[in-house]
Each structure stands twice: as structure tokens, then as C-alpha cells.
C-alpha positions as CSV (number, residue, x, y, z in Angstrom):
1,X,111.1,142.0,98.2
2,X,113.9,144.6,97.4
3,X,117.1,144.2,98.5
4,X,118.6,146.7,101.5
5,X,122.1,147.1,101.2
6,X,124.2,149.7,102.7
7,X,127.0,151.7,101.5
8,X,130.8,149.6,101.9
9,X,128.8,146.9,101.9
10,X,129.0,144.5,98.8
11,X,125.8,144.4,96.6
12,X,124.0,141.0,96.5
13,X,124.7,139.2,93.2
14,X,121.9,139.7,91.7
15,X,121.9,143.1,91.6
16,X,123.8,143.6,88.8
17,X,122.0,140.5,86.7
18,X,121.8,141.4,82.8
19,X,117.7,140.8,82.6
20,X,118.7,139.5,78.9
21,X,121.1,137.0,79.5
22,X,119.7,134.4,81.2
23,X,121.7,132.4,84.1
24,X,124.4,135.3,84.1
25,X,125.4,137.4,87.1
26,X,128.3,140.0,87.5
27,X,129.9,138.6,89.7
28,X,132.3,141.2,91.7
29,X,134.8,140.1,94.4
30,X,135.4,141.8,97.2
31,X,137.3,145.4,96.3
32,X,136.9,144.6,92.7
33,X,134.8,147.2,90.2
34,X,132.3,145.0,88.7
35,X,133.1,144.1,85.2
36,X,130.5,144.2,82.3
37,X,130.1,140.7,80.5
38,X,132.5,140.8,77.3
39,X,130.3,140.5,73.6
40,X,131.9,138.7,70.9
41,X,132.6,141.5,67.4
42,X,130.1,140.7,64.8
43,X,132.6,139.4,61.8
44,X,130.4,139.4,58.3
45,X,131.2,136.0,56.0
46,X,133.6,137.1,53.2
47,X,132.0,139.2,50.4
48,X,128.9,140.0,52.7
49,X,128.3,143.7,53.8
50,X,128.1,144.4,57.4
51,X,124.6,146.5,56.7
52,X,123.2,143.8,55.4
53,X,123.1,145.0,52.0
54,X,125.5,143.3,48.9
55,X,128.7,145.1,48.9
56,X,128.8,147.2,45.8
57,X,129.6,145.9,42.6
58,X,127.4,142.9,43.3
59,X,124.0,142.0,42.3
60,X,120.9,141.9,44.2
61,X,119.8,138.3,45.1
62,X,117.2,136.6,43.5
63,X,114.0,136.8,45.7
64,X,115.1,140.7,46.4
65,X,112.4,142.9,45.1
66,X,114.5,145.0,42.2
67,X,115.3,149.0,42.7
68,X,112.4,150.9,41.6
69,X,113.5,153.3,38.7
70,X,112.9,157.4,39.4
71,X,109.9,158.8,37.6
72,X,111.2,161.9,35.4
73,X,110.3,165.5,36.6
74,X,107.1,166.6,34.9
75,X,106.4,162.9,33.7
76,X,103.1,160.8,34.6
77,X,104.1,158.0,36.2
78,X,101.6,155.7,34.5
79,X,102.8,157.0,31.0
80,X,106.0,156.4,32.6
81,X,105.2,152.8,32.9
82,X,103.5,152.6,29.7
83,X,106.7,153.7,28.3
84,X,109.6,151.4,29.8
85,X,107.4,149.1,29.5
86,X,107.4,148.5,25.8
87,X,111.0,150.2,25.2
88,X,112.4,146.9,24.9
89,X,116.2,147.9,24.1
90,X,116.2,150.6,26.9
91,X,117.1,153.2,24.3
92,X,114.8,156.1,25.5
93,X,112.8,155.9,22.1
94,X,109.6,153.7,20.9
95,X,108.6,153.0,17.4
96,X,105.5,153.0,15.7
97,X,104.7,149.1,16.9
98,X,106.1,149.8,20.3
99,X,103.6,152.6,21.1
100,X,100.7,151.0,19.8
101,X,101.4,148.7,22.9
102,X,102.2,151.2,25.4
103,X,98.7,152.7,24.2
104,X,97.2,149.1,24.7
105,X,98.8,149.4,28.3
106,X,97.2,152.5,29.2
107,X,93.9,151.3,27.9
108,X,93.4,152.8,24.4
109,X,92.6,150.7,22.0
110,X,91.6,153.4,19.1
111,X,94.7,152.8,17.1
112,X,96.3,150.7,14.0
113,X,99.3,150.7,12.0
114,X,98.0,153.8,10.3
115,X,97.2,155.8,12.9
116,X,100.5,155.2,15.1
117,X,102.7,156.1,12.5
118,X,100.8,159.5,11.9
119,X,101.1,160.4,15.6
120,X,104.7,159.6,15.2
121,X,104.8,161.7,12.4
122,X,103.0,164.4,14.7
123,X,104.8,164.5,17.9
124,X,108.5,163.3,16.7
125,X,110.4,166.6,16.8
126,X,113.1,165.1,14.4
127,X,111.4,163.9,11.8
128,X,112.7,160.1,12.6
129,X,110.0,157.3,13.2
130,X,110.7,157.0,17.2
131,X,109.3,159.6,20.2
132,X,111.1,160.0,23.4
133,X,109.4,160.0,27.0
134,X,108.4,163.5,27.0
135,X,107.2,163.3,23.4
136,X,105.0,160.3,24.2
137,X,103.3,162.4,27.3
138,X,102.9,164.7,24.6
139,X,100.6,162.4,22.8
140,X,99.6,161.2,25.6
141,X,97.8,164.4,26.4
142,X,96.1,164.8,23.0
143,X,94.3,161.7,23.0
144,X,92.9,162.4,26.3
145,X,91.8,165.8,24.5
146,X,90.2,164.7,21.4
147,X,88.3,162.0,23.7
148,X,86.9,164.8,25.7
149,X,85.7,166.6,22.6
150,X,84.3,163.8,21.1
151,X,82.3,162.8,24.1
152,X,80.9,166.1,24.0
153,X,79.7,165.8,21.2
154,X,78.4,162.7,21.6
155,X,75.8,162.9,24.9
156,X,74.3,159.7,24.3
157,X,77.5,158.0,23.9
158,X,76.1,155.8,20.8
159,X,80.1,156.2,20.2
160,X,79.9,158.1,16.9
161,X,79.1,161.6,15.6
162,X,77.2,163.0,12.8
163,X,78.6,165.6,10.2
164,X,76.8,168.5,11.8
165,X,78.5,167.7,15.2
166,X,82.2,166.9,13.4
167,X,82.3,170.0,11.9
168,X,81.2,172.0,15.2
169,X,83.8,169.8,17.4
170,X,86.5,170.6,14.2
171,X,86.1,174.4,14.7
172,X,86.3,174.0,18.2
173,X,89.3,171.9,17.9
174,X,90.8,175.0,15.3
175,X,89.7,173.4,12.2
176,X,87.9,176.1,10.1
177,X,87.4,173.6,7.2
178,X,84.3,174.0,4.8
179,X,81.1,170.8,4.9
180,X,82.4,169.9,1.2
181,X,85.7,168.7,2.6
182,X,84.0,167.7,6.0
183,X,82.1,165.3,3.3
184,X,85.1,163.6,2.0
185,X,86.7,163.1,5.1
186,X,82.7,161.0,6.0
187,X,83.4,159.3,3.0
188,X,87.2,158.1,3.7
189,X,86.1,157.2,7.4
190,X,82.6,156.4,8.2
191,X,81.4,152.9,7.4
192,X,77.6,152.8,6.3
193,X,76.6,155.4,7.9
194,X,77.7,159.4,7.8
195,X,78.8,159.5,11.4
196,X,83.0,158.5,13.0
197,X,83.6,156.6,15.9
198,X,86.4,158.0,18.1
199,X,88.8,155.9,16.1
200,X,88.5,157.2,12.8
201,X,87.8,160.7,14.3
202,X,91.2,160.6,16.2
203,X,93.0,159.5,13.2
204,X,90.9,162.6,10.9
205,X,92.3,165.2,13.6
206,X,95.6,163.8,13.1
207,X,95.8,164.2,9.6
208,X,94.1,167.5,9.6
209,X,96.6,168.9,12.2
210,X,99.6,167.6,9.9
211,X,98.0,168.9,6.7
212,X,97.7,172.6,8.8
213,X,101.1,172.3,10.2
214,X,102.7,171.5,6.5
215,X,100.6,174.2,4.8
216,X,101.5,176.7,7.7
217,X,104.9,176.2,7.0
218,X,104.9,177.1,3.5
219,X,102.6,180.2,4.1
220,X,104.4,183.1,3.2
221,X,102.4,186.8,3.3
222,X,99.1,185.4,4.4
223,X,98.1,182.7,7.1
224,X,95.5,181.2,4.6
225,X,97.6,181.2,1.2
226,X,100.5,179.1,0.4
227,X,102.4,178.8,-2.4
228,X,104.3,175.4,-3.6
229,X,105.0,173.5,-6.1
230,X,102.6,170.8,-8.0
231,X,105.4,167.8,-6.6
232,X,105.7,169.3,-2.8
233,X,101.7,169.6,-3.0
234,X,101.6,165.3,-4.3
235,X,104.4,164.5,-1.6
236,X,102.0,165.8,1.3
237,X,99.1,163.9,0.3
238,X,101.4,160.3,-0.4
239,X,102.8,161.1,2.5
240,X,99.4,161.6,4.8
241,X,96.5,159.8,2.6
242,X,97.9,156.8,1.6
């Protein structure tokens, strides 16, 4: 039943009952305003933010999930992962042994000791024996190219290809090498029989696409001649064959 009160009258007490606070009333005297109950000031515990955050300069609690780090502009976020993950000192740059991991963490297995140091060798801009972030996306990207090439050549995925399709997916790559040299390279790489698996062609594209890169460099008045001595000519091959 609602209340009827008129005006100069005083309101019943219950009228102006805080619904939260049970068993309180404002109670108002006759010719008094009412008065509006009085809350105690929250007061944090020394060294405890008032947010409810750590006041800075502390450390997160254990049991606090940990800040998530920023993902680069322009960087996968997986290879991101792959990356941190396996740059153990934080310094921005992963060795040979380090991305062989990260490569295991994105689910390539195709690689050995070999193979990682010649994609080092590849992508590393300063000629040192690390990659950064954006050189390892770099890499990153190839791989998933040369797998696409070598599945097309390979429509029943029996997971190798034969001569006549390594030297179509080499030209297609930009590899305009002759079947005497496409030969040898079967020799070096296959096993028993004259076909690669996607390991062993990975790490023939590598090679090749150092070789091209060190014989472009010392071309001088035509793209397909170069000139050098008899000791630069043995330091390319130590460096890449053995």
C-alpha cells in the first residue's frame, strides 16, 4: 500500500530507507533536512594501489597472468612466438641452433646443422651467424615457398621428385642450370634412388641461391660471366659444399 502524505507534513520513516543497507532509516526530526548516512573513505594497506593494480615499480604477483608482449608491425605473430621463444638471452638475434628450434616450433622439421647455417648464411644481412625478427620472417617465407613448389611437383605426394621434375621446379624457381649439374646435385642428395625429398631439395635451393648471389656479385660486363681468382673461386665452394 503506498504511503499518502501531504505537503508540511513529515514523511513516514521509511520513506527515505536506503534499499541497500538493511535495518537503516533516515531518520529526520521534525524541521530538520534529512541527512544522507555517512560512508567510511576507502584507505588502501600501505604499498597497495587504490586501482587495484601494484603501484609502479613493483612486480606483478605470482598467480597474475604476465603482460602479453606487442607483436611488431608487419611481423607474424606465430613467427613471432617461434622467435622469442628460442631467443633465450632476449638479445633480438638467434643462432644457427636457436632457429633450428624455432623451426621445430613452427612445425618444420626439414632441417640439420647444415642446412640452418646455410639459411643463416642466406638471410643474415651482416654476414655474422645470427638473424633478427624480421630476417627470420624472411626465411620464414621461403620455406613456405619452396614447399609449395615442391608439392607441385610432386602430385602424389610420395614426398620426393625425380630429375625431370627438379630441373622444371629449378627454372621455375630462377635456376637456369644445365641436367649435367642437375646430375651432381642427384648424386650429393638423393639416397638410392635419383629423386630429393623436400629436405635435401630445400637445402639444394639454398645453396644454389648462394652460389647465384656470390657469382652475381662478381659479374662485371655480363650477367652470365664472371671473373675471379682460382682462391675466391675454392673459398665459395669450402665455404658452401663442405
Amino acid at each position: 500500500m503506498a504511503h499518502q502524505w501531504s505537503y508540511g507534513q513529515n514523511p513516514p520513516l521509511d520513506l527515505y530507507s536506503n534499499p541497500n543497507m538493511a535495518h537503516q532509516q533516515y531518520i529526520q526530526m521534525p524541521g530538520q533536512v534529512p541527512q544522507m548516512p555517512q560512508y567510511t573513505q576507502f584507505q588502501p594497506m600501505p604499498g597497495q594501489s587504490p586501482y587495484g593494480q601494484p603501484p609502479y615499480g613493483y612486480a606483478v604477483p605470482q598467480g597474475f597472468p604476465p603482460t602479453q608482449p606487442t607483436v611488431p608491425p608487419g611481423i607474424d605473430p606465430e613467427v613471432y612466438n617461434w622467435f622469442i621463444s628460442v631467443d633465450a638471452d632476449h638479445s633480438g638475434k638467434i643462432s644457427a641452433k636457436e632457429l633450428q628450434q624455432a623451426l621445430i616450433y613452427g612445425n618444420w622439421k626439414h632441417s640439420n646443422d647444415k642446412s640452418a647455417h646455410l639459411m643463416i648464411s642466406m638471410f643474415s644481412k651482416d654476414h655474422s651467424d645470427t638473424i633478427d625478427l624480421i630476417q627470420f620472417q624472411h626465411l620464414w617465407k621461403f620455406l613456405q615457398d619452396m614447399q609449395v613448389v615442391f608439392n607441385r611437383f610432386d602430385p602424389t605426394r610420395s614426398g620426393k621428385i625425380g630429375m625431370g621434375e627438379l630441373q622444371t621446379a629449378y627454372q621455375q624457381i630462377g635456376f637456369n642450370i644445365s641436367p649435367r649439374t642437375i646430375g651432381i646435385i642427384m648424386m650429393k642428395f638423393a639416397d638410392r634412388q635419383p629423386a630429393l625429398d623436400i629436405a635435401s631439395f630445400i637445402h639444394s635451393c639454398l645453396l644454389l641461391h648462394l652460389l647465384t648471389n656470390s657469382f652475381k656479385q662478381r659479374c662485371q660486363s655480363s650477367p652470365e660471366t664472371a671473373s675471379m681468382h682460382y682462391d675466391d673461386y675454392m673459398l665459395l665452394v669450402a665455404t658452401y659444399m663442405f
